[in-house]
N, C-alpha and C positions, 0 to 999 in steps of 0.2 A: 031137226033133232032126230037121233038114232030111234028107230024103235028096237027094243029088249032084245026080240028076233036078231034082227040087224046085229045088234053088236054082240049077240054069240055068236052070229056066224063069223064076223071079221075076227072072235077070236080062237072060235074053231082054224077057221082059214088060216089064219099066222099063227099056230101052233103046228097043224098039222107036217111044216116045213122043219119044225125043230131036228127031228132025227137025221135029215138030209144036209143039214145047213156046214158042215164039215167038206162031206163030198160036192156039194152044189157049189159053192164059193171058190174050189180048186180048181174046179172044170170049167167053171164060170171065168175065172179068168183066164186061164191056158185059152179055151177059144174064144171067149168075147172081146177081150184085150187087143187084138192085131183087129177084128173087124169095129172096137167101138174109136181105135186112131184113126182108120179110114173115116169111118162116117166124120168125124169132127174137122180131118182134113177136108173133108168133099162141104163140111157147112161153112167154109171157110170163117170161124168164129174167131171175132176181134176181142178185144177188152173191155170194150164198150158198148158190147149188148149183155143179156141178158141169157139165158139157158133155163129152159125147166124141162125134166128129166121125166113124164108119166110113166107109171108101173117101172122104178127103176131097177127093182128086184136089190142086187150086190151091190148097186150104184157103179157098177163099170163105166156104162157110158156118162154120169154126170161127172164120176172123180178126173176119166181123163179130158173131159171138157173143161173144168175146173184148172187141171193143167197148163191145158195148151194158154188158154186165158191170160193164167200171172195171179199174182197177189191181186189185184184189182176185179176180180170176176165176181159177178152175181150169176151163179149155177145153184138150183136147189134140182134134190130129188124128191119124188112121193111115190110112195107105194103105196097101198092096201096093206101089206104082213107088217 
């Protein structure tokens, strides 16, 4: 269990992103987008595994895994914010 500390900081932390999260998420996919296809090509991921995304931030790299996948995928993301 969280101590008090702990979970002001996590919501210190996922606050602090609030003013940015306009420009982060533009930029974030203009250049994460072409490098999170490559990674998902190069893990050559089927239907039938699994995907878990740590610190996934915008979730780029889990939504286009989630993609490549199909309706049939278990991709989750988690972040901290």
């Amino acid at each position: 269990m969280a101590t008090a500390e702990q979970s002001d900081f996590k919501i210190a932390d996922a606050a602090s992103y609030d003013p940015h999260v306009e420009d982060f998420g533009r930029f974030s996919a203009v250049l994460t987008t072409p490098l999170a296809r490559r990674l998902i090509a190069l893990a050559n991921i089927s239907a039938d595994q699994r995907v878990l995304d740590v610190g996934t931030g915008t979730g780029v790299v889990a939504l286009e895994a989630a993609k490549a996948m199909g309706e049939e995928c278990h991709c989750i993301g988690i972040d901290l914010s």
